[in-house]
Wavefront OBJ file of the C-alpha trace (Angstrom):
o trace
v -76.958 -55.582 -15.842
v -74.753 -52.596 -14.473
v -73.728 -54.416 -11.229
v -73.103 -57.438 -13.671
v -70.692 -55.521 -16.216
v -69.372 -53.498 -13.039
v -68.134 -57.181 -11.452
v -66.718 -58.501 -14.672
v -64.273 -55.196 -15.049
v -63.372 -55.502 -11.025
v -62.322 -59.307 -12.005
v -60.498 -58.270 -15.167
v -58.686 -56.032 -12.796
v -57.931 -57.856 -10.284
v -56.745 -60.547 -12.653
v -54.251 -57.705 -14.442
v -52.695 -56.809 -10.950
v -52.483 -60.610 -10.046
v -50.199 -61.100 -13.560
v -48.246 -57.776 -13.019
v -47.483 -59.487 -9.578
v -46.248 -62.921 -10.650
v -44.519 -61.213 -13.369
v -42.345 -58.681 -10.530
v -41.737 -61.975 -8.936
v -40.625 -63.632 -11.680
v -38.293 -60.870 -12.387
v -37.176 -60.161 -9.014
v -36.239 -63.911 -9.144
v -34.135 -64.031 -12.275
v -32.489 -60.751 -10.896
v -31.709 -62.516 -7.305
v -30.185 -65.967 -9.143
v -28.437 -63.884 -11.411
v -26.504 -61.927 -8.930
v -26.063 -64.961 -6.381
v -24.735 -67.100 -9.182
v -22.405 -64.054 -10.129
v -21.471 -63.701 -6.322
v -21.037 -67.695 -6.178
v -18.752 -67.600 -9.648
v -16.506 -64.375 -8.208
v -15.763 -67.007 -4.445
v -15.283 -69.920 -6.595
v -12.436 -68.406 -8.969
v -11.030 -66.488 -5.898
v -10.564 -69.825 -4.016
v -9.496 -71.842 -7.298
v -6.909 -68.818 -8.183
v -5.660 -69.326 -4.291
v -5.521 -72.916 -4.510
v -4.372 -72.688 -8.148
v -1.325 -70.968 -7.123
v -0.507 -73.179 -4.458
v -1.321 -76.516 -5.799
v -1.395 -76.399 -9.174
v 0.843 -73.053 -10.310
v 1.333 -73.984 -13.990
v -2.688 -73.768 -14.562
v -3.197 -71.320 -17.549
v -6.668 -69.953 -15.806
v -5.454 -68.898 -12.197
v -4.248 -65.389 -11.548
v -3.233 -64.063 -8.074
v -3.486 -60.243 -7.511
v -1.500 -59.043 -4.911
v -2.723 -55.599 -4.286
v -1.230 -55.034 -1.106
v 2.841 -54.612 -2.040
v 3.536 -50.312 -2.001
v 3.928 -49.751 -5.350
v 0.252 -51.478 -6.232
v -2.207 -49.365 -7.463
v -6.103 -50.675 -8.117
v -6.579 -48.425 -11.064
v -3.602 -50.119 -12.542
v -5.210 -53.562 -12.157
v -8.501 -52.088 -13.967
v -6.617 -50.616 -16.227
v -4.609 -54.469 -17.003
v -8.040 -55.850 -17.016
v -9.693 -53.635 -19.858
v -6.897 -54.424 -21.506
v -7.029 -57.636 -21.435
v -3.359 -58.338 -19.818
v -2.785 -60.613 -16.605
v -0.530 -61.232 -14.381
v 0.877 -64.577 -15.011
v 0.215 -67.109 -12.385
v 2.724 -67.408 -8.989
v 4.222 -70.009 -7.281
v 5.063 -67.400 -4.472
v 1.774 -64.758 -3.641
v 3.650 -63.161 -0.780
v 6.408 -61.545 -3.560
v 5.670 -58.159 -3.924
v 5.576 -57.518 -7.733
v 5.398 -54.163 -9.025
v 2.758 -53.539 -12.576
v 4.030 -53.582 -15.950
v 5.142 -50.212 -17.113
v 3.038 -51.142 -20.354
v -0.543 -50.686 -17.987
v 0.833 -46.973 -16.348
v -0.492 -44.159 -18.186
v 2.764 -41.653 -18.748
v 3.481 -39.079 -15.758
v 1.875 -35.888 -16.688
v 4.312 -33.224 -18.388
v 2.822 -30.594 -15.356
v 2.108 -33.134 -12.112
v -1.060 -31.928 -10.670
v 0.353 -31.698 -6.722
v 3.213 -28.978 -6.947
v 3.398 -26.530 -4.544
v 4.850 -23.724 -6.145
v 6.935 -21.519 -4.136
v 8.920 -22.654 -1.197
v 10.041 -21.841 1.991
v 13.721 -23.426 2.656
v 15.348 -22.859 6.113
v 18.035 -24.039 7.194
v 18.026 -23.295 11.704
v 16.221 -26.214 12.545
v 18.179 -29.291 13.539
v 18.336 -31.779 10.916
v 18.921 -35.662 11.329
v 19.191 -38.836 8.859
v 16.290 -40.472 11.214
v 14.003 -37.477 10.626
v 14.348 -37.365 6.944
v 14.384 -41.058 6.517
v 10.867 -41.443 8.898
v 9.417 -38.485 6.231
v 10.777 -40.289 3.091
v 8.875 -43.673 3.885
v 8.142 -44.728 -0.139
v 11.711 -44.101 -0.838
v 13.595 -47.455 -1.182
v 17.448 -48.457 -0.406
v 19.838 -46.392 -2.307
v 17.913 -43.857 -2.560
v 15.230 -44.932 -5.338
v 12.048 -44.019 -6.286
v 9.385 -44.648 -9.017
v 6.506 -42.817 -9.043
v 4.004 -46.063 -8.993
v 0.467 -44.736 -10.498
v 2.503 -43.207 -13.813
v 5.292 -43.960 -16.247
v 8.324 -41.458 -16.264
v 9.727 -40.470 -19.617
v 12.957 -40.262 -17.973
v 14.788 -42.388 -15.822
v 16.988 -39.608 -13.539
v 20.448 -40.025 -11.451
v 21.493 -37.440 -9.406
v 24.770 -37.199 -9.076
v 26.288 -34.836 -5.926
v 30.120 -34.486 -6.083
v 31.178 -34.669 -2.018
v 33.301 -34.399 0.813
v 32.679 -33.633 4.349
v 29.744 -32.181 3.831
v 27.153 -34.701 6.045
v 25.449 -31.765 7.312
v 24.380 -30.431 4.067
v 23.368 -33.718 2.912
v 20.705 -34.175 5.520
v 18.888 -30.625 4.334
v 19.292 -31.640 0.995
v 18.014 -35.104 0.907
v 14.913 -33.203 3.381
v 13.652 -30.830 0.648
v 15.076 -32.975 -2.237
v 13.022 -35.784 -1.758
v 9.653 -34.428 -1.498
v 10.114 -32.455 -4.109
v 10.843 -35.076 -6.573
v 8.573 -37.416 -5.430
v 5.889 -34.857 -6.184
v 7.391 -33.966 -9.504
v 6.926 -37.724 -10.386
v 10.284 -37.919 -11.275
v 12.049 -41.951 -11.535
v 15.581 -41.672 -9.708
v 18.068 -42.576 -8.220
v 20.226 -39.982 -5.590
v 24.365 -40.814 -5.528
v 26.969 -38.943 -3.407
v 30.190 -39.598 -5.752
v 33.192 -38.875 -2.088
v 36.344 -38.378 -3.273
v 38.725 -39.972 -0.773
v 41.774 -38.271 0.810
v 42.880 -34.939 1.374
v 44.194 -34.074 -1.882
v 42.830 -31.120 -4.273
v 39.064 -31.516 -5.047
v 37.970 -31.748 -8.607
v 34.507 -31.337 -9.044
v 33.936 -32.308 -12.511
v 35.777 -35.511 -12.133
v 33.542 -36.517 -9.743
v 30.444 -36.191 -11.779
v 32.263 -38.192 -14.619
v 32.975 -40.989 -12.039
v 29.025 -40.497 -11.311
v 28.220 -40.462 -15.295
v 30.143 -44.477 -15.339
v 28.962 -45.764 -11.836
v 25.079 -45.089 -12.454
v 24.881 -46.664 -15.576
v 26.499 -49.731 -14.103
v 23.810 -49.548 -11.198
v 20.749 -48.872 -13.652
v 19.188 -47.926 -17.166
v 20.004 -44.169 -16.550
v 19.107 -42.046 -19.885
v 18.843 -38.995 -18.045
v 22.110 -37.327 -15.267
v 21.494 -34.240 -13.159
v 24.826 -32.801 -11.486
v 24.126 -30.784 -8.052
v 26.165 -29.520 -5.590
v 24.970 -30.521 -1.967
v 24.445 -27.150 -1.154
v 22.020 -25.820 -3.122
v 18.103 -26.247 -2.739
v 15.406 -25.091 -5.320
v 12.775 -22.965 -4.078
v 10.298 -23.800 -5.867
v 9.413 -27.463 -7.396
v 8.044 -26.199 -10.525
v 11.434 -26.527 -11.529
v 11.047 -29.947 -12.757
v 14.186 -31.910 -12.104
v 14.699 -34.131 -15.617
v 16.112 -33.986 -18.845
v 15.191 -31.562 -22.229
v 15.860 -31.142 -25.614
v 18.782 -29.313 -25.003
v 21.317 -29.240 -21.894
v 19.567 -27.841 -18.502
v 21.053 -25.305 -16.453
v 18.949 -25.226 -13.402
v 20.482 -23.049 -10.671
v 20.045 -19.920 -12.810
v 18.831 -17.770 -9.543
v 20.923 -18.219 -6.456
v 20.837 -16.025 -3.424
v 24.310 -15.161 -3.252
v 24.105 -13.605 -6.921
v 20.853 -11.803 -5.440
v 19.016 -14.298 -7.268
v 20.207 -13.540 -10.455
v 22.046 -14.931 -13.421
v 25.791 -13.500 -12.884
v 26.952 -14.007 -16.153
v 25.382 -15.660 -19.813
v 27.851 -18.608 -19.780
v 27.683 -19.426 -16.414
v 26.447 -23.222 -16.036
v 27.166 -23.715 -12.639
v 25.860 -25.228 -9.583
v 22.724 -27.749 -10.960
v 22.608 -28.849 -14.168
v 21.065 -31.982 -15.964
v 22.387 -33.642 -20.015
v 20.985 -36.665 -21.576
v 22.519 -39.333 -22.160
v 22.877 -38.552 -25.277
v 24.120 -35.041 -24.715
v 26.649 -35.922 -22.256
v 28.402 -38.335 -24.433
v 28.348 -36.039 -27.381
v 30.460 -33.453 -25.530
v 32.458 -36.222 -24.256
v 31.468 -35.597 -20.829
v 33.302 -32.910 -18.345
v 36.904 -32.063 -18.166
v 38.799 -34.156 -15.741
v 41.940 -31.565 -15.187
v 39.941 -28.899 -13.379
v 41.699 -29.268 -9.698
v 40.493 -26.916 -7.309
v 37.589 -24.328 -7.166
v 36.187 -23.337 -10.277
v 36.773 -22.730 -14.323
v 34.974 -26.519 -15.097
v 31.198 -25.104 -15.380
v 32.313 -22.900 -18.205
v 34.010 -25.630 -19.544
v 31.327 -27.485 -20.076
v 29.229 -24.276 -21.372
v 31.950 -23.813 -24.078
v 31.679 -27.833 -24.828
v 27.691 -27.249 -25.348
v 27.728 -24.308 -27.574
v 30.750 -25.459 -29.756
v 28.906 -29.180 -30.264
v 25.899 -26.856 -31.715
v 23.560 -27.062 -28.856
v 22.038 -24.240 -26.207
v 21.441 -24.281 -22.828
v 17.576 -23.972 -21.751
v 16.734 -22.379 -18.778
v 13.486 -22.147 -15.918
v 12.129 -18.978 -15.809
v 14.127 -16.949 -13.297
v 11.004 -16.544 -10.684
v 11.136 -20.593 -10.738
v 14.776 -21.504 -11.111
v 15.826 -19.996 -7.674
v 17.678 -21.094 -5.285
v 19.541 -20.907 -1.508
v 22.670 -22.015 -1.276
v 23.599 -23.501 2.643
v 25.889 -20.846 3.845
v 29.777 -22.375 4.778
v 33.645 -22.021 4.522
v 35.345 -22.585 1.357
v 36.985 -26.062 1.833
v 39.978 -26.523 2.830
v 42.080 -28.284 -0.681
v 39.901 -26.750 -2.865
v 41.180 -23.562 -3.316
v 40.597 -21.597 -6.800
v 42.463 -23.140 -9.393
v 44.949 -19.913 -10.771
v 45.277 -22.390 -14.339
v 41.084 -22.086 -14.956
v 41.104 -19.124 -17.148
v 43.619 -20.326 -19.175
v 41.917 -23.456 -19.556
v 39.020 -22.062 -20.153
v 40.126 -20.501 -23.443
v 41.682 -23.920 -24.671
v 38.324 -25.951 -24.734
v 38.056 -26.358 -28.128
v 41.544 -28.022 -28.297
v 40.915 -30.183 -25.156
v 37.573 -31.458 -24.986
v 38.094 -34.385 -27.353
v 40.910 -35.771 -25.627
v 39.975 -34.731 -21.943
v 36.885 -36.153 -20.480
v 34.635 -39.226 -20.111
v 36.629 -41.168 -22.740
v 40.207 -40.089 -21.058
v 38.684 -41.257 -17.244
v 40.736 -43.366 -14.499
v 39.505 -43.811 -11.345
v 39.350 -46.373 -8.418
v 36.148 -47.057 -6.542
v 36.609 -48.503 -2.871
v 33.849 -48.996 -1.932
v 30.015 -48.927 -2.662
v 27.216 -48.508 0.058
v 23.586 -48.055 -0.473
v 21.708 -45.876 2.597
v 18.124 -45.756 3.012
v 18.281 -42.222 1.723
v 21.192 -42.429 -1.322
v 23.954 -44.482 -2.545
v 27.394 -43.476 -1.345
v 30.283 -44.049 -3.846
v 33.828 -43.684 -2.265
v 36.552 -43.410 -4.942
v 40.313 -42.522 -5.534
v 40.582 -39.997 -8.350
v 44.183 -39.215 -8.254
v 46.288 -36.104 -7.417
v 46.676 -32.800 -9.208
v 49.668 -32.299 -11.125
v 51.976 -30.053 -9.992
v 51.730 -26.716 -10.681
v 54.043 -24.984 -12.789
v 57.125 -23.067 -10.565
v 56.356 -19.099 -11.164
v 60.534 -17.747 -10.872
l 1 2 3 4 5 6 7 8 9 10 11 12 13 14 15 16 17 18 19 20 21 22 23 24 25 26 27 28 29 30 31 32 33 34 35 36 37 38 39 40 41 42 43 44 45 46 47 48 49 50 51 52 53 54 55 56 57 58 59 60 61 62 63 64 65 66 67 68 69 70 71 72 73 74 75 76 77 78 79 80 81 82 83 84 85 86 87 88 89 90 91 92 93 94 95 96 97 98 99 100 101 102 103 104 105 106 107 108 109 110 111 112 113 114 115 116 117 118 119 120 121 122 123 124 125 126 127 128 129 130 131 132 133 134 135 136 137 138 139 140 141 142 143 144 145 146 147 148 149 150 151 152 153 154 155 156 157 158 159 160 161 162 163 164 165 166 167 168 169 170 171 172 173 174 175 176 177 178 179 180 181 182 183 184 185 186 187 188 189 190 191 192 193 194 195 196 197 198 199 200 201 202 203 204 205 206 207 208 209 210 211 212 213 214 215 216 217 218 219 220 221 222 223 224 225 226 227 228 229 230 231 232 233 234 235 236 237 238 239 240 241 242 243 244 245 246 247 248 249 250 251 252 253 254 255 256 257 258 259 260 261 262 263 264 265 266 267 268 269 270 271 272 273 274 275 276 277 278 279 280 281 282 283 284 285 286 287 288 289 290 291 292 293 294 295 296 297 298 299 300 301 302 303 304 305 306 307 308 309 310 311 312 313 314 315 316 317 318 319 320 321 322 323 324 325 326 327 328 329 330 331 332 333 334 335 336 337 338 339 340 341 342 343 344 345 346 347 348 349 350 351 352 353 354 355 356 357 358 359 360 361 362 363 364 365 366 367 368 369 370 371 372 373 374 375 376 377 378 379 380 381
């Protein structure tokens, strides 16, 4: 009776493991057709969405991704997906096409890969070849955008210039790193003044103001001289609320502000803030008096000038010569004084200029113009 009731439980068992067997199988089955069938499905719509786009490119169901253009991200094509946005279908797969702004998360306000504090030197030998082999993402004319995040501002950086190649190559060396990690969306443009007549700085970066809008949707200017190179690229190089100053610490002042008005050397406006101050003064020949200028333009159109902190808004300046026709202008003080009376009548809405000619470099867009001659200067008897 025992070994009877002991076989009938080792049957009942054995039975049990048989079922949880063919049920494992079962499973392991529906598992293995599930994914093949998946697998299958994924080839199929890859081969109709390459055929689709050759043969048959106005198909509403075929979508080519070409992830392989330098701007392409893969987290931006998840990010289109969840969404539920697709790129629409292409007669021509090898154009690179860069995402829609609408699937980039904005740029952070503090970009996680800033260095900080840097070290600028100026003894080693500098050439275009070098900086253009280190600048590789940087496109003709100087452009960037960063391509994993979208920019609040779109950025021109106007440099007023003549004969100063050499300080252009350290420049567009530290400058372009530095904005690239910044994730800054810009444009560089070297505004030469042709000829050997006076230089007029502020002119120039009027010229620059007209020329960049006509070369892109600019909302945001910054005005530096060639010579100058932050130290540190926490200074973030775009617009604010108010008017930027960003050269507040320069060597030569022992990196220090010389004086409260003083608004020279980098400095960024708005759109918006440029045109309501009706841009710079255009009869500042020579060196010096138009920075204040456009400090007394700011403060009597009711706005302030922000500033870095001073440990982050230094700078060095590339040591030189003064240039020859741009001697200091003996008229600036007096000038200076009349601002109020002038700056509605002189500036961005009084502007004549000529361009002659337009070339875009790998590393920046050079814009040669004719800007006229200084008037002559009243005889002292």
């Amino acid at each position: 009776m025992t070994r009877l009731m002991l076989g009938r439980t080792l049957e009942r068992i054995c039975k049990g493991v048989l079922l949880l067997c063919l049920l494992h199988f079962i499973i392991m089955m529906i598992l293995y057709f599930d994914v093949y069938t998946q697998r299958f499905d994924l080839f199929s719509r890859f081969n109709n969405g390459r055929n689709g786009s050759r043969n048959n490119a106005s198909g509403p169901h075929f979508y080519y991704y070409n992830i392989s253009r330098p701007n392409a991200t893969v987290a931006g094509y998840l990010a289109a997906a969840a969404a539920g946005e697709h790129p629409g279908p292409t007669t021509h797969p090898h154009v690179n096409r860069t995402p829609s702004a609408k699937t980039l998360p904005p740029c952070p306000e503090n970009p996680p890969g800033l260095v900080g504090r840097l070290l600028i030197e100026f003894s080693s030998q500098m050439t275009m070849e070098r900086v253009q082999r280190e600048n590789p993402n940087v496109t003709e004319g100087g452009r960037y955008t960063p391509p994993d995040c979208r920019a609040r501002w779109k950025v021109a950086i106007i440099i007023p210039f003549r004969h100063r190649e050499n300080h252009l190559k350290y420049w567009l060396h530290y400058l372009h790193p530095i904005l690239r990690r910044q994730r800054i969306d810009y444009g560089i443009y070297i505004i030469n003044q042709l000829g050997e007549d006076t230089f007029n700085r502020a002119k120039l970066l009027n010229v620059g103001y007209v020329e960049t809008l006509k070369d892109g949707d600019y909302n945001c200017f910054i005005f530096s001289d060639v010579d100058l190179i932050p130290m540190d690229d926490r200074n973030l190089y775009h617009c604010y609320d108010q008017p930027r100053h960003f050269a507040i610490a320069m060597d030569k002042f022992g990196f220090r502000l010389p004086y409260a008005g003083y608004f020279g050397g980098v400095s960024g406006l708005s759109k918006k803030q440029f045109l309501k101050i009706n841009g710079f003064p255009n009869d500042y020949w020579g060196w010096g008096g138009e920075d204040d200028d456009i400090y007394n333009r700011i403060t009597l159109n009711g706005m302030k000038v922000s500033r870095p902190d001073v440990r982050i808004g230094r700078y060095r300046m590339i040591k030189h010569e003064r240039d020859k026709h741009n001697e200091p202008n003996p008229q600036r003080f007096n000038k200076i004084q009349n601002t109020k009376n002038t700056m509605r009548k002189d500036g961005i809405s009084s502007l004549t200029y000529r361009v002659v000619k337009v070339k875009r470099y790998p590393l920046y867009t050079n814009i040669s113009v004719e800007i006229g001659k200084a008037p002559p200067r009243p005889f002292k008897g």
